[in-house]
C-alpha positions in Angstrom: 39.9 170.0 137.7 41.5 173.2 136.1 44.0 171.0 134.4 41.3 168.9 132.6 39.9 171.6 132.2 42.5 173.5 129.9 43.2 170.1 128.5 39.8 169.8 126.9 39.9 173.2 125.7 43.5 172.1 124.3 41.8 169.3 122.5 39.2 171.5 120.8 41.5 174.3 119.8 43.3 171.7 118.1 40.0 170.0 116.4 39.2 173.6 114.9 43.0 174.2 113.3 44.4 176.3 115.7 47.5 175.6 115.1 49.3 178.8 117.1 48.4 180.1 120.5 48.7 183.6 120.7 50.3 184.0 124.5 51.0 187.7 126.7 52.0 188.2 130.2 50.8 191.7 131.7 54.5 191.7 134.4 57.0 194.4 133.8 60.0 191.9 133.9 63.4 193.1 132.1 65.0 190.9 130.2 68.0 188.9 131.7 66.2 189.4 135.2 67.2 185.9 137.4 64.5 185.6 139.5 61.2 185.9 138.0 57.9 184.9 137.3 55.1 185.9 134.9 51.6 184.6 134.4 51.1 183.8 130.9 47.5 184.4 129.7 46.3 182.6 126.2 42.5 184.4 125.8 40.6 181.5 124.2 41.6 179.2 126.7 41.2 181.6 129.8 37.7 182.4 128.2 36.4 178.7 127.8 37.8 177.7 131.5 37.0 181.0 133.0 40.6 181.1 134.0 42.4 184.3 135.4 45.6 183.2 133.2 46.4 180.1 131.6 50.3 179.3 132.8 52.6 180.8 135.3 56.4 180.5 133.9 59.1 181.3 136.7 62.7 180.5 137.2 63.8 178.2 139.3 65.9 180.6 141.7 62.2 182.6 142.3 61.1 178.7 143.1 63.8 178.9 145.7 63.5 182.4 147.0 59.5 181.6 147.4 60.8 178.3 149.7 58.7 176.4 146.7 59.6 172.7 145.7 58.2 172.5 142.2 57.2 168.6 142.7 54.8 170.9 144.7 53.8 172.4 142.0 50.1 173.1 140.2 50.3 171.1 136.9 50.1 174.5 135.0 53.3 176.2 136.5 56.6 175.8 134.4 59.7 175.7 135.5 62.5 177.0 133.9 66.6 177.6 134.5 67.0 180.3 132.1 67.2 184.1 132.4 64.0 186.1 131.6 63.5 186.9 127.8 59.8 186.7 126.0 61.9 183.8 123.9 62.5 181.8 127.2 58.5 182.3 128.0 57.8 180.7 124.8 60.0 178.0 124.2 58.7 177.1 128.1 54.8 176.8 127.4 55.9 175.1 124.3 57.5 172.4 126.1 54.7 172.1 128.5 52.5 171.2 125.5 55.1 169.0 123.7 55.6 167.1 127.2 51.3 166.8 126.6 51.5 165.7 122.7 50.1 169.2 121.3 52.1 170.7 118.9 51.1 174.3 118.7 53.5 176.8 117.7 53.5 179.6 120.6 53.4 183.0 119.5 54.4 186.0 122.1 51.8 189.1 121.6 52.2 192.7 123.7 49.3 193.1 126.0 48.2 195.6 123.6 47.5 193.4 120.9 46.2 191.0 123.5 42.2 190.9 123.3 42.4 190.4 127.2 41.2 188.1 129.2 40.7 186.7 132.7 42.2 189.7 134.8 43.3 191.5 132.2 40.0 191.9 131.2 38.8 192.3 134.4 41.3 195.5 135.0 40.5 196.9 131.7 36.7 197.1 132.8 37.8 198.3 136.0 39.5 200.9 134.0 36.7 202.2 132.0 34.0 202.0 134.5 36.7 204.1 136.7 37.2 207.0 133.0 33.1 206.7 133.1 32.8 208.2 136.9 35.6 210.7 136.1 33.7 212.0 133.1 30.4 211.3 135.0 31.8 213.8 137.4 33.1 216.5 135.2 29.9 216.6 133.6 28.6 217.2 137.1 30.8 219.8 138.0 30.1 221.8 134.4 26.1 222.2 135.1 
């Protein structure tokens, strides 16, 4: 259902000329890292399938620490050989969408840039609500 799902929203985003995906992943992973995995987040799509991330990209020795077989696999985890690098990320969710006949370019974005999303999002409120009660608090305290 989820796959449909972000296949629909695939097809619109195409229909309305998106023709690059903007795509962040909120891990700390340092590049050249062997065993990894990172959950890629692309906001329209999270937002229309009301989706925590989008894709989850992870090498295949992570696939074998984790006792995984990747035939196992949901349909939006990608697999890849290489070492971590935000240029491996890309050129993997790239593929997934050339394997599906789309042919968005894939941009990497810093979570900073990233409107947020899904959990992002979700932590970011969490984050705020969280400052609010502090300040809430002081304010208290001052009277």
């Amino acid at each position: 259902m989820t796959y449909k799902k972000i296949m629909k929203v695939l097809n619109e985003l195409w229909q309305e000329s998106h023709e690059i995906l903007d795509i962040y992943y909120p891990e700390e992973i340092g590049s050249g890292e062997e065993e990894w995995a990172v959950d890629v987040y692309q906001d329209e799509v999270n937002e229309r399938c009301h989706l925590n991330w989008t894709w989850t990209v992870m090498s295949k020795r992570q696939l074998e620490i984790d006792g995984e077989k990747e035939s196992d696999l949901p349909d939006w985890v990608v697999v890849v050989e290489e070492p971590f690098s935000d240029e491996v990320v890309c050129k993997a969710i790239e593929g997934w969408l050339r394997d599906r006949g789309y042919k968005f370019g894939v941009r990497m974005i810093s979570l900073e840039q990233a409107r947020g999303s899904g959990l992002v999002k979700e932590l970011r409120q969490m984050d705020i609500e969280s400052e609010k009660e502090r300040i809430g608090r002081y304010f208290e305290l001052k009277k």
